[in-house]
C-alpha distance (Angstrom), angle and dihedral (degrees) to the residues before:
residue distance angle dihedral
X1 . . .
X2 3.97 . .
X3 4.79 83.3 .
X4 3.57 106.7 97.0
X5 2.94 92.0 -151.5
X6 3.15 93.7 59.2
X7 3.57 99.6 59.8
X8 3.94 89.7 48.9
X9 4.18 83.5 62.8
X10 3.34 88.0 47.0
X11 3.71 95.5 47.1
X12 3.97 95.1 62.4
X13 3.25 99.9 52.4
X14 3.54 110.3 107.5
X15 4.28 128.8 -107.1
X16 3.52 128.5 -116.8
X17 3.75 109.4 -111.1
X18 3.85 115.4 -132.5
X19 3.62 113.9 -116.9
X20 3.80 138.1 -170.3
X21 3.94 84.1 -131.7
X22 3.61 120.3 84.3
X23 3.83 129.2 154.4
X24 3.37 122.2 -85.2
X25 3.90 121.4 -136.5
X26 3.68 122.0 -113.8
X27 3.98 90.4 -121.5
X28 3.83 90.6 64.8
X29 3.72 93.0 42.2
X30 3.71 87.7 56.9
X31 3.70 99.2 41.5
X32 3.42 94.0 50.1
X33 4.16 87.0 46.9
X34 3.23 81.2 55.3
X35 3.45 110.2 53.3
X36 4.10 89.6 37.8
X37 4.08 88.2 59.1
X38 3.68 94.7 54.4
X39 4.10 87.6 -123.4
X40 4.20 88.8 126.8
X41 3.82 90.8 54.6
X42 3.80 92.4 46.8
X43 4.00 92.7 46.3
X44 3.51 84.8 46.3
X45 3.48 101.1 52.9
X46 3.61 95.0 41.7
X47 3.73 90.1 58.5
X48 4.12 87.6 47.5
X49 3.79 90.9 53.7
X50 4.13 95.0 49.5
X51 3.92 92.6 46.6
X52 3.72 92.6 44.3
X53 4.49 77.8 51.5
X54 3.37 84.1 57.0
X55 4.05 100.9 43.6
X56 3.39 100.1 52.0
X57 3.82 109.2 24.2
X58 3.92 135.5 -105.0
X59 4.08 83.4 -78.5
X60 3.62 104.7 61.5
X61 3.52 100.2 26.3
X62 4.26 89.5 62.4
X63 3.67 79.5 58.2
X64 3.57 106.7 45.4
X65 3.88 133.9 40.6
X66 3.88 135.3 -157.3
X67 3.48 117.9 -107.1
X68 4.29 133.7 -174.2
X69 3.80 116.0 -47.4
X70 3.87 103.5 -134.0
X71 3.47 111.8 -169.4
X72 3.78 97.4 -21.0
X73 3.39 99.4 -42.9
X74 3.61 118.0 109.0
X75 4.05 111.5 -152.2
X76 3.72 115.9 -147.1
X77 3.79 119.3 -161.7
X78 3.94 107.7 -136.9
X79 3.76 120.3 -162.3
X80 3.90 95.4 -139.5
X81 3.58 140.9 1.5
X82 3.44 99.6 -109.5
X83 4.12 91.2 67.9
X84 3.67 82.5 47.6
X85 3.53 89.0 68.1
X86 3.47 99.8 44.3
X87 3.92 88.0 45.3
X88 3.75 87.3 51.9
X89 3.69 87.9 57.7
X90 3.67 101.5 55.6
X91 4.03 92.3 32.5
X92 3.73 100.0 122.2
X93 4.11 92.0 36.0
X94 4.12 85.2 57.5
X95 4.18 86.1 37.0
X96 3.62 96.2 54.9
X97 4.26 87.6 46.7
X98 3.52 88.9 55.0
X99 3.77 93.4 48.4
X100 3.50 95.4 49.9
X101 3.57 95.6 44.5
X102 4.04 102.8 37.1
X103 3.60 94.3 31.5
X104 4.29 80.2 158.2
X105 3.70 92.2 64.1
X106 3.37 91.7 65.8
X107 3.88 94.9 -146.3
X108 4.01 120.6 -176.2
X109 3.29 102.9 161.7
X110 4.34 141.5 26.6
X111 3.69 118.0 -149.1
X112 3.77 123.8 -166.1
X113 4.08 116.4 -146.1
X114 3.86 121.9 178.9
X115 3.58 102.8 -120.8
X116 4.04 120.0 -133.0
């Protein structure tokens, strides 16, 4: 750029104005797709359901379902109180699973509700 005249050319050609507006990606169009649709609650709770399978055994978990997680605490609806007492036994063995194994979820706690 050491032409002067050069710089003169360069000179009249207009500026970009600055705008509020810019593109958005694709990723956050899709994430936020996504999360509108419902499909990351569903994956979510699909993967919830096959690691509580796993946590608790093909027994319990026919009798028992996984509900919301409020605050940590993941709510599973128990057919009758007797598998709530055998739950309750192996609560922090199926916790830990969990843990290990959903370590997004961010569980501290399992809590055991008869369901209706």
């Amino acid at each position: 750029m050491d032409d002067p005249e050069e710089k003169i050319w360069l000179s009249q050609i207009p500026k970009a104005e600055r705008t509020r507006f810019r593109p958005k990606t694709i990723s956050s169009i899709l994430d936020r797709l996504i999360v509108e649709r419902g499909y990351s609650n569903e994956q979510s709770t699909l993967l919830l359901q096959e690691q509580w399978k796993i946590a608790v055994g093909d027994k319990f978990s026919s009798q028992s379902r996984v509900g919301k997680i409020k605050r940590g605490v993941l709510q599973v609806l128990v057919s009758n109180m007797i598998v709530i007492s055998e739950l309750e036994y192996g609560k922090q063995k199926a916790l830990r699973h969990l843990q290990a194994a959903l370590p997004d979820f961010k569980l501290k706690d399992i809590r055991f509700v008869l369901a209706k």
